[in-house]
C-alpha positions as CSV (number, residue, x, y, z in Angstrom):
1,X,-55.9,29.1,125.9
2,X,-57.4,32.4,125.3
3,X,-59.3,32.6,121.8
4,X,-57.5,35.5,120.9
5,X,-54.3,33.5,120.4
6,X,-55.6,30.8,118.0
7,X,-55.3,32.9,114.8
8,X,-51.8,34.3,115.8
9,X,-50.9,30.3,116.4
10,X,-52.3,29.0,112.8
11,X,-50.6,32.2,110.7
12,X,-47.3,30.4,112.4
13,X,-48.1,27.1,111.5
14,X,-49.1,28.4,108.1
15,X,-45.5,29.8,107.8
16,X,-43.7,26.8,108.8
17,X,-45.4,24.9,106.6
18,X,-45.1,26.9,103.8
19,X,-40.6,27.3,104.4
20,X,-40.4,23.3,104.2
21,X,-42.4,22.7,100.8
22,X,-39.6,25.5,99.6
23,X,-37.7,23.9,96.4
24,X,-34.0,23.1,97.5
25,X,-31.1,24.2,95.7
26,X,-32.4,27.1,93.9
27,X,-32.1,30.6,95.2
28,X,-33.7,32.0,91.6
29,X,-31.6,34.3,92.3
30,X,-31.4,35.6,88.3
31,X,-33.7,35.9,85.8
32,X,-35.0,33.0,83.9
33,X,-37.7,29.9,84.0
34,X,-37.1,26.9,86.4
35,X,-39.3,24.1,87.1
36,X,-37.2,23.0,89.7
37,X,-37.8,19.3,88.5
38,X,-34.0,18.7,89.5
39,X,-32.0,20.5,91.9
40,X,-28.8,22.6,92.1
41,X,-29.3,25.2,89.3
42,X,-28.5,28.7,89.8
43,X,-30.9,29.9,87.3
44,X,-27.4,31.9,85.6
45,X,-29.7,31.1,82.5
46,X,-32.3,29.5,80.9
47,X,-32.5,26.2,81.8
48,X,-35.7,23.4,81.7
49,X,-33.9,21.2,83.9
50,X,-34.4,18.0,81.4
51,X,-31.2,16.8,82.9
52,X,-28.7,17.2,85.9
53,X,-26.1,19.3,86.7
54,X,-26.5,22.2,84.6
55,X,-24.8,25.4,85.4
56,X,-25.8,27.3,82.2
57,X,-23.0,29.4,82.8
58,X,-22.5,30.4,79.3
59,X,-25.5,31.7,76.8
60,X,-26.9,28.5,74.7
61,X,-29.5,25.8,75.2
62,X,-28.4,22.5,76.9
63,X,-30.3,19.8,76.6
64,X,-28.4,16.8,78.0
65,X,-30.0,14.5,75.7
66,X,-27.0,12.4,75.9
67,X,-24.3,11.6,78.4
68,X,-21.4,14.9,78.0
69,X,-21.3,18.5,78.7
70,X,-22.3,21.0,76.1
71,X,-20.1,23.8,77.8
72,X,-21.0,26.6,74.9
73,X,-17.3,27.5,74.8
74,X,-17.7,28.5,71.3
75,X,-20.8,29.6,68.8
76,X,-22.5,26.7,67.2
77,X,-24.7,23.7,68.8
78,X,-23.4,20.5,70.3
79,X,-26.0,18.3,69.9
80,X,-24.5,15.3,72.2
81,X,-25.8,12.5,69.5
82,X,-22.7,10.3,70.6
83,X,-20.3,10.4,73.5
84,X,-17.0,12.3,72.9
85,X,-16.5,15.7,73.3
86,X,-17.2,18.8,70.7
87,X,-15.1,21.6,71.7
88,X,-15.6,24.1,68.5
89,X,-11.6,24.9,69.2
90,X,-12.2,26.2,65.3
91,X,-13.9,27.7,63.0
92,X,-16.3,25.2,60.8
93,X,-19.1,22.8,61.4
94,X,-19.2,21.3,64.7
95,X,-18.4,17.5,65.2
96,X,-21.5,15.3,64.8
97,X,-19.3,12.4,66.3
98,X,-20.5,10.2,63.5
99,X,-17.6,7.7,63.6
100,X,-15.3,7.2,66.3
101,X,-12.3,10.0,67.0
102,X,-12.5,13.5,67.8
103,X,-12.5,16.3,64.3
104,X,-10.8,19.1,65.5
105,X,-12.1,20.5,62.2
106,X,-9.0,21.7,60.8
107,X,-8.6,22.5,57.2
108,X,-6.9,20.8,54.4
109,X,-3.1,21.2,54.2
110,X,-2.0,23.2,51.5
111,X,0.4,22.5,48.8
112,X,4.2,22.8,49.6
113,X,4.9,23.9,46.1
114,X,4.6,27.4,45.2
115,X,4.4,27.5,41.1
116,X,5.7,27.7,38.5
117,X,8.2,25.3,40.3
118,X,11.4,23.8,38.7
119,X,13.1,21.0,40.2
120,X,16.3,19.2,38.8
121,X,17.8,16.0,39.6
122,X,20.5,15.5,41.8
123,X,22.5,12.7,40.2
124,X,22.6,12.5,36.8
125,X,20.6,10.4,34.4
126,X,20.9,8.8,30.9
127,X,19.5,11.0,28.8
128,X,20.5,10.2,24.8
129,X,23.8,8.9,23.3
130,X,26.9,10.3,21.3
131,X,29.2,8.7,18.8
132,X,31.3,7.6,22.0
133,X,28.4,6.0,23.9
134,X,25.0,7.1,25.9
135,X,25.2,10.6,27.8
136,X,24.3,11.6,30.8
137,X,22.7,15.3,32.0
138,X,20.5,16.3,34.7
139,X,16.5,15.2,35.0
140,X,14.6,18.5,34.9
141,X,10.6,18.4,36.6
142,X,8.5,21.6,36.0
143,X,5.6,22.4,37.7
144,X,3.0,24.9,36.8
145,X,-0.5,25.5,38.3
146,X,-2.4,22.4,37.5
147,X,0.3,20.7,35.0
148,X,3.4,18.8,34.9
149,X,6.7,18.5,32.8
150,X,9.2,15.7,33.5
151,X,12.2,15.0,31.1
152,X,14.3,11.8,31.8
153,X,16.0,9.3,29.7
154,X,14.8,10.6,26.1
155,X,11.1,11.1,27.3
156,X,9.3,14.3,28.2
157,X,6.1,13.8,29.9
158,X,3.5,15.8,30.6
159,X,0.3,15.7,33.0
160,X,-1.9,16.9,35.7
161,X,-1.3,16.8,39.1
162,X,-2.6,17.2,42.7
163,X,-0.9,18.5,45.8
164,X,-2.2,18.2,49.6
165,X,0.4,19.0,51.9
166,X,4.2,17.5,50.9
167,X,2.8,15.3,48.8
168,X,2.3,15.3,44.8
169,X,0.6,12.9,42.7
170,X,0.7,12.7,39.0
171,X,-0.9,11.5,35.5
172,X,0.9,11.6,32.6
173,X,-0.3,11.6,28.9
174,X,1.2,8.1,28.4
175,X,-1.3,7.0,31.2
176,X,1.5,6.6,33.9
177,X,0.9,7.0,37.3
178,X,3.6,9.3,39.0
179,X,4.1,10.4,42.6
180,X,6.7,12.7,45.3
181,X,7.3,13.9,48.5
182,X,8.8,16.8,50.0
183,X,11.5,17.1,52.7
184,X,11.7,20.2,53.7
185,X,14.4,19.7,55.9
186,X,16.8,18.7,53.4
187,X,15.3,20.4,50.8
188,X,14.5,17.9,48.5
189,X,11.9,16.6,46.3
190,X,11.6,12.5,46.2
191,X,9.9,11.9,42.7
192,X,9.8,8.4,41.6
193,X,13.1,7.2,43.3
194,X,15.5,9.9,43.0
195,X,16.0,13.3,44.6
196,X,15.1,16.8,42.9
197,X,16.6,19.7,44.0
198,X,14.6,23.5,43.8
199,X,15.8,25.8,41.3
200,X,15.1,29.4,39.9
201,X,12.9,28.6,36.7
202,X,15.2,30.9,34.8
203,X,18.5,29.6,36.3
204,X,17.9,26.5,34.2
205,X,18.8,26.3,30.5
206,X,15.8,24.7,27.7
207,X,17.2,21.2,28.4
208,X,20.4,19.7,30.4
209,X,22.8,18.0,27.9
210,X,26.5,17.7,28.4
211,X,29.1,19.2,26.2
212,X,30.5,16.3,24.9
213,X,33.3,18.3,22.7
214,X,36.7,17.6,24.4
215,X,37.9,20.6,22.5
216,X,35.4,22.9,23.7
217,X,35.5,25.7,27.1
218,X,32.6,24.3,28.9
219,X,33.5,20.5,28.2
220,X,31.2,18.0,30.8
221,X,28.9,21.4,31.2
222,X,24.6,21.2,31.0
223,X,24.4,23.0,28.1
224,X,20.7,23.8,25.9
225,X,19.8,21.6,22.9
226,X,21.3,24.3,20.7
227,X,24.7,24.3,22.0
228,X,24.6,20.6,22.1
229,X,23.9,20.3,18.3
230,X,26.6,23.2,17.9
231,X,29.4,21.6,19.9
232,X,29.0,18.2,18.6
233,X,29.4,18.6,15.1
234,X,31.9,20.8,16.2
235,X,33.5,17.8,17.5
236,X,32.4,15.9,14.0
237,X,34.2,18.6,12.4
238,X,37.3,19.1,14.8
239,X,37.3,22.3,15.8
240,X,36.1,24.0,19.6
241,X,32.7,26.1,19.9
C-alpha cells in the first residue's frame, strides 16, 4: 500500500467511528438542552430527560417524578405526587390528588332562592281557633338575605339560614333545627313535611286567616289579622263586613 493512502484511510475510519457513537433518537432538531440520557425526544422543548417518553409538546417543565403524564393542557403545575390524572379542565388550584377521586375543581353551587323569597303552604294548616272550633289558613315562610320567617299553627319563628344549591337549612330562636329542598320541576319548596309554593312578596296579605263570618262577601277567604278581628266580631255582633 502506497504511504500516501494511509492518512486518507484513517480520516475514514475516523468518520465511521465517529457516525456510530451518534445518540439515537434525537435529531436536536429545535432549540433546547438534551443530555440524551434517554431516547426518543424531539427536543420540541426543554426537556432533562429525568424520565421516559417525553414529547414536551406544550411549554412547561415535566418532571415525571411519578407514574402519569403532565400534558400542560392548561396553566398551573401538575406535580404527579399520586397517580390520577390533573387535567386543569377549570379555573382554580390544581388537584394535589390528596385523597382518592378526581376534583374537577368546580365551584360551590349557589343558592336556588333569590331573596326576599315568600313561600306559602299548599294545604292548609291549623292556625288558631274561633267560637265554632280551631281554624285553618295557609302556612306562610319568608325568606330574606341571611334570615327566616315561618308562621304555622300559632307560632312565628324566626332564624338564620344557609343555602348551597336546592337545599336550605335553618335555626330558629327557639333553638329548633329546620330544613327544605327545592324541586324545581314541580315548583315546590319541601320544608319540614309539607310543600310551599313561590309567591310574589306583595301578592300575600300580613297573615292568612280565614273569614270565618258566614255573613260576610269573602266568607272561607285568607284574609289579614285586621279583617279577621273585623269580620268576626262582626259575626259576634251579627251583621256582614
Amino acid at each position: 500500500m502506497a504511504l500516501w493512502r494511509l492518512p486518507l484511510l484513517l480520516l475514514c475510519l475516523l468518520g465511521l467511528t465517529l457516525a456510530g457513537c451518534s445518540p439515537a433518537g434525537d435529531d436536536d432538531s429545535a432549540p433546547g438542552d438534551d443530555d440524551d440520557s434517554v431516547a426518543d425526544d424531539d427536543d420540541s422543548a426543554d426537556d432533562d430527560d429525568t424520565g421516559s417518553n417525553d414529547d414536551d409538546s406544550a411549554s412547561g417543565d415535566d418532571d415525571d417524578s411519578a407514574p402519569g403524564d403532565d400534558d400542560d393542557s392548561a396553566s398551573g403545575d401538575d406535580d404527579d405526587s399520586a397517580s390520577g390524572d390533573d387535567d386543569d379542565s377549570a379555573p382554580g388550584d390544581d388537584d394535589d390528588d390528596s385523597a382518592a377521586g378526581d376534583d374537577d375543581d368546580s365551584a360551590a353551587p349557589g343558592c336556588f332562592l333569590s331573596t326576599p323569597a315568600s313561600f306559602v303552604s299548599v294545604a292548609k294548616g291549623q292556625c288558631g281557633m274561633t267560637p265554632s272550633g280551631p281554624s285553618f289558613c295557609y302556612w306562610p315562610l319568608d325568606f330574606d338575605t341571611a334570615t327566616f320567617t315561618w308562621s304555622y299553627s300559632d307560632v312565628v319563628e324566626l332564624g338564620s339560614y344557609s343555602c348551597s344549591g336546592a337545599l336550605v337549612s335553618a335555626s330558629g330562636a327557639s333553638g329548633n333545627s329546620y330544613s327544605g329542598s327545592w324541586d324545581a320541576a314541580a315548583g315546590l319548596l319541601a320544608w319540614e313535611g309539607q310543600d310551599y309554593r313561590l309567591i310574589s312578596p306583595s301578592a300575600r296579605p300580613d297573615f292568612y286567616l280565614d273569614d270565618v263570618n258566614p255573613s260576610s262577601s269573602s266568607v272561607g277567604d285568607p284574609v289579614s289579622p285586621r279583617d279577621y278581628l273585623q269580620k268576626v266580631s262582626g259575626w259576634y255582633f251579627g251583621h256582614a263586613t
